[in-house]
Legacy VTK file of the C-alpha trace (Angstrom):
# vtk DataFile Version 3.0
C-alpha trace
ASCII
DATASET POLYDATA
POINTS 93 float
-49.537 52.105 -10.104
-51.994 50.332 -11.624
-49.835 47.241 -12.430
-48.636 47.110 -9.021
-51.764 44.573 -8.401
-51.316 42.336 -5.752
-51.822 39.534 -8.241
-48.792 41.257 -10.233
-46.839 41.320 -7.351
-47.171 37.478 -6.439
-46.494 36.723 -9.749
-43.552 38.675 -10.115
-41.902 36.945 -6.655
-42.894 33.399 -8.091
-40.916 34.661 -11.131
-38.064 35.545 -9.485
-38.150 32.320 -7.263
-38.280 29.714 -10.596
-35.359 31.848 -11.987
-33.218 32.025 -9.286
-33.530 27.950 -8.771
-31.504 28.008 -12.273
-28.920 29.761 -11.422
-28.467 28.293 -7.784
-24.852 26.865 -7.345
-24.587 22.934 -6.595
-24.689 22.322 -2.814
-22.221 19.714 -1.368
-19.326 18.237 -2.872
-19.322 15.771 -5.831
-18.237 12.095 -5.405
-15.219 13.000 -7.484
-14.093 15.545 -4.682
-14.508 13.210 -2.088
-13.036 10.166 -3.823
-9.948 13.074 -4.568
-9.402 14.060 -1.055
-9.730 10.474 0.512
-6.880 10.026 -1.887
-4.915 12.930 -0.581
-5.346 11.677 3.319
-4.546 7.907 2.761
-1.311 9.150 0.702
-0.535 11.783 3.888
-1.336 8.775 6.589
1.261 6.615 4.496
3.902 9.607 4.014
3.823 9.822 7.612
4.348 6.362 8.254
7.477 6.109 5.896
8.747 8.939 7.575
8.262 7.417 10.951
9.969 4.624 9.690
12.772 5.959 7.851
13.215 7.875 10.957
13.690 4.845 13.058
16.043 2.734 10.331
18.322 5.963 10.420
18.627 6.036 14.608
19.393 2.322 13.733
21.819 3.055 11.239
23.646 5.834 13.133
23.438 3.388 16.101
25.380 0.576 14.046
27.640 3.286 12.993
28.573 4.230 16.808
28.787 0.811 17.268
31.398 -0.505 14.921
33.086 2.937 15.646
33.432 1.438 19.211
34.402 -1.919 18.377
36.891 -1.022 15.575
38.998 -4.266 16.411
36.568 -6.421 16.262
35.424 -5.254 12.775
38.961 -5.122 11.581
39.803 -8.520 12.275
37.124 -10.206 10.927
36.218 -11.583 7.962
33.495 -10.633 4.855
31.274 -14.093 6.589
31.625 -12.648 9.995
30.451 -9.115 8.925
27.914 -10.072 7.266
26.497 -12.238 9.687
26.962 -8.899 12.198
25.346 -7.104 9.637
22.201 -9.025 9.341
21.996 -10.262 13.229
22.024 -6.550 14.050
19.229 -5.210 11.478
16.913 -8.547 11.681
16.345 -7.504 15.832
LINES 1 94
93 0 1 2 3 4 5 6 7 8 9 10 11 12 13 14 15 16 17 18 19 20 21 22 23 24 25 26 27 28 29 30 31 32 33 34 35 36 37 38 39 40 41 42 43 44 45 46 47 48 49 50 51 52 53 54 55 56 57 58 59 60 61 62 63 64 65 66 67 68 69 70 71 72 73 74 75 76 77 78 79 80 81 82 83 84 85 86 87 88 89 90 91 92
């Protein structure tokens, strides 16, 4: 009991305080980390806008499909010029 001082005691706390500030884990992320995951969200915004837009050029597509399905004569009686000029009037609107 007679090393349970209150001087020991202080000094002992202030001991235990230094130490554990060495063995405290890092709070916060590093710039790495946030550099990484901006990374990750810019390449999920721009998977999501080629999959809006792939979305859209195959409506399009199945559209023109319908469409040529519909006007079979018109298709079979013309020529390569013609169809291609279809081709690219339809998918430049």
């Amino acid at each position: 009991m007679k090393y349970l001082t209150k001087e020991n005691i202080i000094l002992l706390l202030l001991i235990i305080i230094v130490f554990l500030q060495f063995f405290k884990s890092p709070e916060g992320i590093s710039e790495e980390e946030v550099a990484y995951k901006l990374k990750i969200n810019d390449l999920n915004n721009d998977k999501m806008i080629l999959l809006r837009e792939n979305n859209k050029l195959e409506s399009k597509l199945s559209y023109f499909k319908d469409e040529i399905i519909k006007n079979n004569a018109t298709v079979d009686s013309a020529s390569i010029e013609q169809l291609d000029s279809m081709f690219a009037t339809y998918f430049n609107r």
